[in-house]
C-alpha positions in Angstrom: -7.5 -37.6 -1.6 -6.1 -34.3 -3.4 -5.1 -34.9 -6.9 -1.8 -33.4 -8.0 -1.3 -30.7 -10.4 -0.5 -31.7 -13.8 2.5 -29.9 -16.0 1.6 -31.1 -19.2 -1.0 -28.6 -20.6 -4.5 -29.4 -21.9 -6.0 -28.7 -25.4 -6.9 -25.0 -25.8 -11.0 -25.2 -25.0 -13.8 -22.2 -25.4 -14.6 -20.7 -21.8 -17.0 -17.7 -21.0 -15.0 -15.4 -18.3 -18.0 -14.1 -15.8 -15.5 -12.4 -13.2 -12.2 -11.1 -12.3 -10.5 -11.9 -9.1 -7.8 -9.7 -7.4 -5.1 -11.0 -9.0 -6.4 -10.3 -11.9 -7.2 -13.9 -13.4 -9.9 -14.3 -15.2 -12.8 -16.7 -13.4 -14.9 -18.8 -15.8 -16.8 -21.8 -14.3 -17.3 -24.6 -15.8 -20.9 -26.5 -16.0 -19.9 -28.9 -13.1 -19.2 -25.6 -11.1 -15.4 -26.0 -10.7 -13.8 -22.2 -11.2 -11.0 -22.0 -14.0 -8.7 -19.4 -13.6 -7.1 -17.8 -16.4 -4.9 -15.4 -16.7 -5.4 -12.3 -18.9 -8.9 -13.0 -19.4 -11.4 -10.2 -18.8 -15.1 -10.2 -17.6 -17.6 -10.8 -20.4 -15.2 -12.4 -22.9 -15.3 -15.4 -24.3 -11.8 -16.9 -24.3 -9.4 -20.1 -25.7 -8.0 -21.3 -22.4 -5.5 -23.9 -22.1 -5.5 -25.5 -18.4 -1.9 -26.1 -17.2 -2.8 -26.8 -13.5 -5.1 -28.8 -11.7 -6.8 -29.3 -8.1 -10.1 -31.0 -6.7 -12.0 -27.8 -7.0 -10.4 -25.3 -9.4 -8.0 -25.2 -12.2 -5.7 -22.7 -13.9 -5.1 -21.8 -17.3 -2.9 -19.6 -19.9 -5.2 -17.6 -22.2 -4.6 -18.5 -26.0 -6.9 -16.5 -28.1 -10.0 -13.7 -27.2 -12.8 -14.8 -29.5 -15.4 -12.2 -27.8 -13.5 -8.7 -26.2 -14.5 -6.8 -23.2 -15.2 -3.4 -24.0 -13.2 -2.6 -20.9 -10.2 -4.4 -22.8 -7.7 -1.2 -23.5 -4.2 -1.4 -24.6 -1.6 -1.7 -22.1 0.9 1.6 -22.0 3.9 -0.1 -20.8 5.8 -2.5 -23.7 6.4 -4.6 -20.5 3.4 -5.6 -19.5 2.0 -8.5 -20.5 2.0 -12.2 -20.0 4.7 -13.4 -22.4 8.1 -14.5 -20.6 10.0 -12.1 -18.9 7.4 -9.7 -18.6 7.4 -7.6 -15.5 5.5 -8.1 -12.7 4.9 -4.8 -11.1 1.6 -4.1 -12.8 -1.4 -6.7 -13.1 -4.2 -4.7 -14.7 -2.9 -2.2 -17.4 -5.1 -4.4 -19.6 -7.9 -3.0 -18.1 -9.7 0.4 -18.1 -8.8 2.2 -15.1 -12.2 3.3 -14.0 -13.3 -0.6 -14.3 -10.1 -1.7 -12.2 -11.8 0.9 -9.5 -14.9 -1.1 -9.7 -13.8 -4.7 -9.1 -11.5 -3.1 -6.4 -15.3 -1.7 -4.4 -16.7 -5.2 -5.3 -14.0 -6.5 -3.5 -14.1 -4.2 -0.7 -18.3 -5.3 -0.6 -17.5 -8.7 -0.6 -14.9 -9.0 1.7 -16.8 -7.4 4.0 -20.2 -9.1 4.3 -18.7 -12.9 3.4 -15.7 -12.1 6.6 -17.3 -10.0 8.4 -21.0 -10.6 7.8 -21.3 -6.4 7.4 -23.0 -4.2 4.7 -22.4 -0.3 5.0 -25.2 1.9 4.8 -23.7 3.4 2.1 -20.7 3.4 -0.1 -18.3 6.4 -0.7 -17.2 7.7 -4.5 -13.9 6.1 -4.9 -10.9 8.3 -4.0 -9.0 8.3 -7.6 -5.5 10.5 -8.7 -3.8 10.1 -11.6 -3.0 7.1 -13.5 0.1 7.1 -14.2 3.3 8.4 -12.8 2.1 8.0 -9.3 4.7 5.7 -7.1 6.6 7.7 -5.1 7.8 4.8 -3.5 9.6 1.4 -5.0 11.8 -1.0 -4.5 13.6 -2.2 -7.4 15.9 -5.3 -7.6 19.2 -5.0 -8.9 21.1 -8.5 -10.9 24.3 -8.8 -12.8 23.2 -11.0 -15.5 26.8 -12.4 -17.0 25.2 -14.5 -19.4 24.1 -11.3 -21.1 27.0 -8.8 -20.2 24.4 -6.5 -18.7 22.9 -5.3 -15.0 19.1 -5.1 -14.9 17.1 -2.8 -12.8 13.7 -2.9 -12.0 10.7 -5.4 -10.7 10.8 -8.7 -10.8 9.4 -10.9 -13.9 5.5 -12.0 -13.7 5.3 -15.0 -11.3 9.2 -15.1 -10.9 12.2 -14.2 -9.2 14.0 -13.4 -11.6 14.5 -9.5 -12.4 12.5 -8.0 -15.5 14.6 -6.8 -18.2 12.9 -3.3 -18.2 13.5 0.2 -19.6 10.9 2.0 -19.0 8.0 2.2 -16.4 5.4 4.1 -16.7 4.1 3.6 -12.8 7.0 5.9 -11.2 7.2 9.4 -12.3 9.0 10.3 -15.6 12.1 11.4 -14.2 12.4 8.1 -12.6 12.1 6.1 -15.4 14.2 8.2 -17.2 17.3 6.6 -14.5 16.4 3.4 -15.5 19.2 2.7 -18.1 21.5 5.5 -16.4 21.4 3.3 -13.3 22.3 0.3 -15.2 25.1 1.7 -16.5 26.4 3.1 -13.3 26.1 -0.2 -11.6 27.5 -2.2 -14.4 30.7 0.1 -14.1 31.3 0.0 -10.4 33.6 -2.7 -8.1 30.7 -3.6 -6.5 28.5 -4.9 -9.7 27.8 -8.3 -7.8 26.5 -6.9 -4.1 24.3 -4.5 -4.6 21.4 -6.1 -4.7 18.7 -3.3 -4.6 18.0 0.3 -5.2 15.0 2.0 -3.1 13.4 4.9 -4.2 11.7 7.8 -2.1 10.3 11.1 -3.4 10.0 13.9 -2.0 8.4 17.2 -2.7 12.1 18.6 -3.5 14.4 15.2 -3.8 14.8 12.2 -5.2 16.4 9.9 -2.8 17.7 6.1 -4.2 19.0 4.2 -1.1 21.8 1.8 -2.2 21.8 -1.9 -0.6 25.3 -2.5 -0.6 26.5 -5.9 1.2 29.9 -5.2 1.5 31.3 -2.1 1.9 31.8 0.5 -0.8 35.3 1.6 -2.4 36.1 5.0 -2.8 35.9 4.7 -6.9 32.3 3.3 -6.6 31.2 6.4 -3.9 33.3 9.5 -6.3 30.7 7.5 -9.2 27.9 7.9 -6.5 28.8 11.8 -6.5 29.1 11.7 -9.8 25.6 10.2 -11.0 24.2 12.8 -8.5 25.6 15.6 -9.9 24.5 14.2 -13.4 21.0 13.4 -12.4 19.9 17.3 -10.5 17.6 16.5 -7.8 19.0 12.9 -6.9 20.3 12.1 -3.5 22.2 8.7 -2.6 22.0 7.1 0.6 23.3 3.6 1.7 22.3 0.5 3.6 24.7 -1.7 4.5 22.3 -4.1 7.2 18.4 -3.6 7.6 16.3 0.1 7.3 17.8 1.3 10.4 21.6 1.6 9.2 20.5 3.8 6.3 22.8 6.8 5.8 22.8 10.3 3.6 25.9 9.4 1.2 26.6 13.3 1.7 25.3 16.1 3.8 23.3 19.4 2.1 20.8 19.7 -0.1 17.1 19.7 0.0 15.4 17.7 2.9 13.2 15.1 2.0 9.7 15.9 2.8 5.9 15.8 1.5 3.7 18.7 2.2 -0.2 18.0 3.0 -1.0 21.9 2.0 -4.6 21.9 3.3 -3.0 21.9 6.4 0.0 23.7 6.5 2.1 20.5 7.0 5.1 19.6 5.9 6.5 16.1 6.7 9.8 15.7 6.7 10.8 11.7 6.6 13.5 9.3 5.8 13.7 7.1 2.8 12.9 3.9 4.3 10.4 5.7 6.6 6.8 4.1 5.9 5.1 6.6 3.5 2.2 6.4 1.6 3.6 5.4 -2.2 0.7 8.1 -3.8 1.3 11.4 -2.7 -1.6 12.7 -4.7 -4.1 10.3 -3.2 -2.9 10.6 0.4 -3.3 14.3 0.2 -7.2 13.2 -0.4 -7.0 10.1 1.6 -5.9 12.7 4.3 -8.8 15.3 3.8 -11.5 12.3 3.5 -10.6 10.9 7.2 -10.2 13.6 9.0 -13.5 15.4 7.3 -15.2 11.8 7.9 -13.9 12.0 11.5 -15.1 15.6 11.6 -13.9 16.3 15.6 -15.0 19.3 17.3 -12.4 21.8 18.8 -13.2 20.4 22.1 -12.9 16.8 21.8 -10.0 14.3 22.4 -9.1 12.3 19.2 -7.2 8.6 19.4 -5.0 8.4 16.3 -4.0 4.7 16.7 -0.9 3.6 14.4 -0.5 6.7 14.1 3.4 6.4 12.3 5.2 9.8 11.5 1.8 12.2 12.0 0.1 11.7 9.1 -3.1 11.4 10.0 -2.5 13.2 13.9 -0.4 16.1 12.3 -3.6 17.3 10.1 -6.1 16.0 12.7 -4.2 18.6 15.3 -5.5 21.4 13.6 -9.6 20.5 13.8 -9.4 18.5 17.2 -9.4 20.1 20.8 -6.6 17.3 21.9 -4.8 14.4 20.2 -3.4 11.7 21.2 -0.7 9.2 19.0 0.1 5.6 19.6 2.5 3.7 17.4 4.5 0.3 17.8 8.0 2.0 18.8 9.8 4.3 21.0 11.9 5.4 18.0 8.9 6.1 15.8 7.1 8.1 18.1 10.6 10.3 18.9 9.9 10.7 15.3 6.3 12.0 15.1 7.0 14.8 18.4 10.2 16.3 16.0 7.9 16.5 13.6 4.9 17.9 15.3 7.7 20.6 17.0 8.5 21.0 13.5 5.1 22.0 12.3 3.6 23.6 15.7 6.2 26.3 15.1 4.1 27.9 12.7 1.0 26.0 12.3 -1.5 26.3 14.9 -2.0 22.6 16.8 -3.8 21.5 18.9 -2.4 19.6 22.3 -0.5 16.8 21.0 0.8 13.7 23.0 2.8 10.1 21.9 3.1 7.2 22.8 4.1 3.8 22.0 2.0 0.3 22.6 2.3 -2.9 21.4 -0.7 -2.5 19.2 -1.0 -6.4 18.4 -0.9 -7.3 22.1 -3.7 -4.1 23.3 -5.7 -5.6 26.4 -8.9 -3.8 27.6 -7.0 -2.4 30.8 -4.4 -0.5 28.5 -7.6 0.5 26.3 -8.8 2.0 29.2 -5.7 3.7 30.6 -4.8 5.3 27.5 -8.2 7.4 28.2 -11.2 7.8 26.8 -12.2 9.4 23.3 -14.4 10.8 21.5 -13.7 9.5 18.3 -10.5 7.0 16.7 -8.8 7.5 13.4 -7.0 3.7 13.1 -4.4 3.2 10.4 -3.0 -0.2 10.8 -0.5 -2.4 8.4 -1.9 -5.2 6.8 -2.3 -7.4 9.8 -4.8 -5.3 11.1 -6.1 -3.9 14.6 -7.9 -7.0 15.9 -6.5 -6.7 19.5 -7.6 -3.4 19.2 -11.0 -4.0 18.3 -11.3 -7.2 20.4 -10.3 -4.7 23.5 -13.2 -2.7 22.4 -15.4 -5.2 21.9 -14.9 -6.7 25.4 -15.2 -3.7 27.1 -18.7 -3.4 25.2 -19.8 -7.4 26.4 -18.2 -6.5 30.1 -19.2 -2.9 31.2 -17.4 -3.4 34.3 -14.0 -3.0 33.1 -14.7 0.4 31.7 -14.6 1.8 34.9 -16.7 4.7 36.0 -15.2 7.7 33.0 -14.2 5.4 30.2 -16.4 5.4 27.2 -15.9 4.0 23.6 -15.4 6.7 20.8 -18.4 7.7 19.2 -16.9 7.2 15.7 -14.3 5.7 14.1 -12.5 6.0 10.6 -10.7 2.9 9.8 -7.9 3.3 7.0 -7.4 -0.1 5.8 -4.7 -1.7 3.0 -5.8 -5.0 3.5 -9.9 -5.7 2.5 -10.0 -9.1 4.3 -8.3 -7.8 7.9 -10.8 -4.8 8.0 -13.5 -7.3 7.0 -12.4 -9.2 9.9 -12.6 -6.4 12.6 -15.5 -4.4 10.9 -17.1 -8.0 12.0 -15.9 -7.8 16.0 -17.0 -4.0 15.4 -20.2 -4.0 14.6 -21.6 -7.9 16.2 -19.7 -7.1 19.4 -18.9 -3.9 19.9 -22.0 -2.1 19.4 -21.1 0.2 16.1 -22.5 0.1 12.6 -20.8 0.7 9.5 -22.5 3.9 8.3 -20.1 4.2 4.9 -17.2 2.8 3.5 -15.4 3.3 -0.1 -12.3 2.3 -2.0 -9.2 4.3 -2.3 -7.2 3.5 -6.0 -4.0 4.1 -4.1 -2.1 1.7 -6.6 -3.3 1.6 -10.2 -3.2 -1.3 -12.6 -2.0 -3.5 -9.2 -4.5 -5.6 -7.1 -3.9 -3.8 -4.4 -7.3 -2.4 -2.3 -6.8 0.3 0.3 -10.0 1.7 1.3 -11.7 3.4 4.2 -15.1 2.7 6.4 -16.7 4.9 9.1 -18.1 3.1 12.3 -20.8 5.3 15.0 -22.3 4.3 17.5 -26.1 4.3 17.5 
């Protein structure tokens, strides 16, 4: 029988913190072996811990006091990090050096990989790092009247909570952005529709900064001549609206700069919308870009599979190295996206044959692996879910040779882009026990700083 959590807190106790899990909690064990979790504790301290919650085979607890620091223990740049009430939640390691925060993220790449996926790569790539700050191109902040206080708040939401962090400053999104903070508080605060606008996205571009307005009832002509206003105000700043879900998104007015990212190596330029999946680190996915397709490495006369392949950001680049490419993403209407934009860039970039098309990627059977042609090598990008029909397909076209037919073969190698350790763990396992690959590197990629999250990247040949 499970025993239920308890509220009331223990007395503070002496614990020695040996790890630090994703999340960013402390893990100190006791003698018996059961894991206590505590938040704010680093590796190699010895902490006061105060348990607050309880279950058969772990606890959790509040940190009290440090007695023994990490030397990896820096202080936090942002006055609203922390672990205090109301603290925001959109960072969960500024406590922590960077380059250390890089180094748990690779053990948890390691990990994930050989206790899921029962794989170890032959050898591990230098993690792909950018700057540290100012980096996130892409949020989503919440918006609240608060009438209590007489004030609107926008920003993340509070540690562990649902309510909105009381934040003016963030040190995460570039400057400029943070500079709006307070700006976009007021403006909000002083419009009709202070109560249904519930949250403010924000999308850079090489040239713009766009802030998509959800808006749950429609706005009045005062609150869109303020719109114009803050624009004008704020140089560089372009509204748009959303009224329903992503695809009702609108430019609030015409003219202006486009907003686009450039991958220069190339000679691409990307043009996208704001609610357009994009990479939230320009900076790293300029490297991110470069790594894959030098990993790839395709020849000018082989075909190249870019599966999940989204707006071209992997098959735009890709088209210039490659002797043929071929995209496959989820929809008709995201595809119809990626050939404008390869039209786009084929104007005065040279490309190489480009095709699109769209699959249900989480439904892909061996006889639609095998129509959509054979390959020399795959560059897979999946969302956090994963390509395991994808690599089952492959994997039972490896155990049953007779559905390959007489020309298919399986690409030779394939880079995997993964933001989800445990998913790529997964298929890396179907990959390598079924399929007939090995995992001859794999690295981390610190696409989100002081967060938990862990995008990385592994190569798979064939022997």
């Amino acid at each position: 029988m499970r025993s239920k959590d308890r509220k009331a807190a223990s007395p503070p106790e002496v614990l020695r913190v040996d790890a630090l899990d994703i999340e960013a909690q402390g893990v100190a064990r006791r003698e018996d072996g059961k894991v206590v979790f505590i938040d704010g504790a680093l590796p190699g301290e010895t902490v006061t811990a105060s348990v607050h919650r309880r279950k058969n085979n772990w606890e959790q607890a509040s940190l009290v006091s440090v007695q023994r620091e990490s030397s990896q223990r820096v202080v936090p740049r942002c006055p609203h990090f922390g672990l205090h009430e109301g603290a925001c939640g959109g960072c969960k390691m500024q406590h922590l050096h960077v380059g250390a925060q890089v180094a748990i993220k690779q053990r948890v790449l390691e990990d994930n990989l050989w206790h899921l996926g029962k794989v170890k790569a032959d050898r591990m790539l230098p993690a792909i790092q950018g700057p540290d700050w100012g980096y996130r191109w892409r949020a989503r902040f919440s918006v609240r009247h608060v009438r209590k206080k007489e004030t609107v708040l926008v920003g993340f939401h509070e540690r562990k909570s649902r309510y909105v962090a009381d934040i003016r400053e963030c040190h995460v999104v570039p400057p400029h952005v943070s500079a709006l903070l307070l700006p976009l508080r007021a403006l909000i605060g002083s419009m009709e529709a202070i109560e249904t606008c519930p949250q403010i996205e924000l999308a850079c571009g090489d040239e713009v900064t766009a802030l998509v307005l959800r808006h749950l009832e429609p706005l009045s002509e005062g609150d869109l001549a303020k719109l114009r206003r803050f624009a004008l105000d704020h140089p560089g700043v372009q509204w748009w609206l959303q009224a329903k879900g992503p695809d009702t998104v609108k430019l609030l007015d015409e003219g202006g700069p486009e907003l686009a990212y450039a991958l220069p190596e190339y000679g691409i330029r990307m043009p996208f919308r704001p609610t357009d999946f994009t990479q939230v680190n320009p900076h790293i996915n300029r490297v991110l870009v470069d790594r894959a397709v030098r990993l790839l490495a395709p020849a000018r006369h082989e075909r190249v599979i870019d599966w999940f392949c989204g707006l071209g950001n992997f098959t735009l680049p890709l088209a210039t190295r490659a002797g043929e490419v071929h995209g496959i993403e989820g929809s008709e209407a995201l595809v119809a996206r990626s050939r404008e934009n390869h039209a786009l860039n084929a104007a005065t970039t040279a490309l190489a044959p480009t095709t699109f098309a769209a699959r249900n990627l989480f439904e892909m059977t061996t006889q639609q692996l095998v129509e959509d042609g054979r390959a020399d090598r795959w560059l897979v990008d999946p969302p956090r879910e994963g390509a395991f029909a994808l690599a089952k397909a492959l994997a039972d076209l490896e155990q049953n040779p007779a559905l390959k037919g007489d020309n298919w073969q399986p690409p030779r190698r394939i880079v995997y882009v993964s933001c989800n350790p445990a998913t790529l763990a997964r298929d890396a396992g179907l990959l390598v026990h079924q399929a007939g690959y090995r995992c001859s590197a794999a690295g981390v990629v610190n696409m989100f700083p002081h967060t938990g999250h862990v995008e990385s990247i592994a190569v798979f040949d064939r022997p």
